[in-house]
C-alpha positions as CSV (number, residue, x, y, z in Angstrom):
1,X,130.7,-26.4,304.5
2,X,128.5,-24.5,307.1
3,X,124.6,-24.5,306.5
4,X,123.2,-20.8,305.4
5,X,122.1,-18.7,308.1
6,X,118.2,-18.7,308.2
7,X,118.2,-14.8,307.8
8,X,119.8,-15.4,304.5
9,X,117.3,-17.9,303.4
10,X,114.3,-16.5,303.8
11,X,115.8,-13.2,302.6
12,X,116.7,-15.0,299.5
13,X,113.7,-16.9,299.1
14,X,111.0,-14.3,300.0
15,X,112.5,-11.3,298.8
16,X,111.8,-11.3,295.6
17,X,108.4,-12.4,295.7
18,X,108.0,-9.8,298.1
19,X,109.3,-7.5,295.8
20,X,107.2,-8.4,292.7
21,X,104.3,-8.8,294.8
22,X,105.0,-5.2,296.0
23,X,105.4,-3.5,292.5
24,X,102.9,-5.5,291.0
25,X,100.1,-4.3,293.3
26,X,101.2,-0.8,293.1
27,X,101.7,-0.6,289.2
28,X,98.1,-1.7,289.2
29,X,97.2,1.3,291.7
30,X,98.9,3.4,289.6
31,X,96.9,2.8,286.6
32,X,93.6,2.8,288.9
33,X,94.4,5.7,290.5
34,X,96.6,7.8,289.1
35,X,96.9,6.6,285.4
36,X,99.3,6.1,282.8
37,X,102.9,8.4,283.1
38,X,102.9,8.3,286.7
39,X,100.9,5.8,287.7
40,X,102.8,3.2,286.0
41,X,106.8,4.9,285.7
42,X,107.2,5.3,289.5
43,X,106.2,1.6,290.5
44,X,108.5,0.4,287.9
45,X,111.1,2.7,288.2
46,X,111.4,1.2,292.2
47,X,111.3,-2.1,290.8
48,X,114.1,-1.4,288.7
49,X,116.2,0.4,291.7
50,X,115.6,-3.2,293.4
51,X,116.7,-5.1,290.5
52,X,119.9,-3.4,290.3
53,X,120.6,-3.4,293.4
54,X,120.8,-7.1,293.6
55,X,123.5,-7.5,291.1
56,X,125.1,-4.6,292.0
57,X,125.6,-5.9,295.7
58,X,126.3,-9.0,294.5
59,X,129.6,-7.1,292.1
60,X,130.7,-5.4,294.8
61,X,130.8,-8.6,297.2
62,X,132.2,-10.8,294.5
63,X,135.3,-7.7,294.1
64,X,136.8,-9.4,297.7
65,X,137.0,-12.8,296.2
66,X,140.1,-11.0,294.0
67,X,141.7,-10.5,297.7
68,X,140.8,-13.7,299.0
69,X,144.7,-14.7,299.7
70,X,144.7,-11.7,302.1
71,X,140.7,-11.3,303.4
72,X,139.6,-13.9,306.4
73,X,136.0,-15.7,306.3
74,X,135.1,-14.1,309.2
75,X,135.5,-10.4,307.4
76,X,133.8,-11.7,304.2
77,X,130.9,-12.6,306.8
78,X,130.7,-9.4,308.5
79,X,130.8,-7.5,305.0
80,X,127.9,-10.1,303.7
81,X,126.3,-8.9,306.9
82,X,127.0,-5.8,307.0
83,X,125.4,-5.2,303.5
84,X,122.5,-7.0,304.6
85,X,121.4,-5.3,307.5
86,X,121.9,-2.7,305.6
87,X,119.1,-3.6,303.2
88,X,116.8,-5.0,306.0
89,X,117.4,-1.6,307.8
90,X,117.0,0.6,304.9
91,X,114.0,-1.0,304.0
92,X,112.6,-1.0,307.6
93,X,113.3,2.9,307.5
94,X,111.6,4.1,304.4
95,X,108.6,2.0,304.8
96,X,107.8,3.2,308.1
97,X,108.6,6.5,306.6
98,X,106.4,6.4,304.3
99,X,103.8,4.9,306.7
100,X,104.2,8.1,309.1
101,X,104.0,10.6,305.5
102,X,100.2,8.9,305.2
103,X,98.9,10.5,308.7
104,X,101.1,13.5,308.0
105,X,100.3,14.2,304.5
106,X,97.4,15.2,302.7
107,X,98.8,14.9,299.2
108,X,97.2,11.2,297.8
109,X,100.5,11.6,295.0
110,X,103.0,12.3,297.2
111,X,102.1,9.3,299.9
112,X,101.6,7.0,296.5
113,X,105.5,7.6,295.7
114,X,106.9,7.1,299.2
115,X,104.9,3.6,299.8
116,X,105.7,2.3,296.4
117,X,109.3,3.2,296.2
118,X,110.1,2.3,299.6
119,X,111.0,-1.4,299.5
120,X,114.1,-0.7,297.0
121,X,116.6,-1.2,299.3
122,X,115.6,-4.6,300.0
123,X,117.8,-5.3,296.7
124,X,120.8,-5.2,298.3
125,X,119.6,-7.6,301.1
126,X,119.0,-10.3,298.7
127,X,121.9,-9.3,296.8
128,X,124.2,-9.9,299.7
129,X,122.2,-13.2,300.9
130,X,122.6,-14.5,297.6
131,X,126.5,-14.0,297.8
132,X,126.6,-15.5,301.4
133,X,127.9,-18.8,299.5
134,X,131.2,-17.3,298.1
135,X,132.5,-17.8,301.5
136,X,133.9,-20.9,301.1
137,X,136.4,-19.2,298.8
138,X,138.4,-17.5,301.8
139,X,140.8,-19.0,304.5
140,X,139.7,-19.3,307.9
C-alpha cells in the first residue's frame, strides 16, 4: 500500500480546523458587528456549505468504486485530484476575491459576506483527501 501524498495529509488534517477556526471567528464578528439574523446565519450558513461538501465529494468519489472492475488506479487518482485542486483552487479564488472586494468596496456588509463565505469550497478538498484511501480498491 502506497503512503498518502503529503498534500492530502495536511489537507485532511488542517482543513477542518481551518474551517472551524474560520467560522468560529466570524460567527463571533457577526454578533459583534452586525448582530443576530445576519451576523450569525451567514457564517453558519458557509459552515454548512463546507460541511456538505465533504460528504458530498466523498459520495460522488465512492460512486467509481461500483466501476472499479473497469476504472484504473491511476484514473481514480487523477479524479481524487482533480476534485482536490479543485477545492484548493476554488478556495484560493474566492478568498482573494474577497480580499480585492475589501479595497474595492465601501459597503462593511457586503465585504463581511464574501470573507466569511469564502473558504466553502475547501469542503470538497478534504472531501476528496479523505477518500484518497479507497484507491486500493482498483486494479493497477
Amino acid at each position: 500500500m502506497e503512503e498518502k501524498p503529503n498534500r492530502y495529509k495536511l489537507t485532511e488534517y488542517w482543513g477542518i480546523r481551518v474551517l472551524v477556526t474560520w467560522y468560529s471567528a466570524f460567527v463571533l464578528i457577526g454578533l459583534l458587528f452586525f448582530e443576530l439574523p445576519d451576523g450569525v446565519i451567514i457564517p453558519l450558513l458557509g459552515g454548512i456549505m463546507a460541511a456538505v461538501a465533504i460528504p458530498m465529494t466523498r459520495h460522488v468519489l465512492k460512486f467509481q468504486k461500483r466501476n472499479s472492475g473497469h476504472m484504473k488506479r491511476s484514473l481514480y487518482d487523477s479524479a481524487v485530484f482533480f476534485f482536490w485542486s479543485f477545492g484548493i483552487f476554488g478556495t484560493a479564488f474566492f478568498l482573494i476575491g474577497a480580499l480585492i472586494s475589501i479595497f474595492k468596496s465601501n459597503e462593511i456588509f457586503g465585504i463581511f459576506f464574501f470573507l466569511s463565505s469564502s473558504l466553502f469550497p475547501l469542503g470538497i478538498a478534504i472531501g476528496a483527501s479523505k477518500q484518497w484511501d479507497m484507491r486500493d480498491v482498483f486494479k493497477t
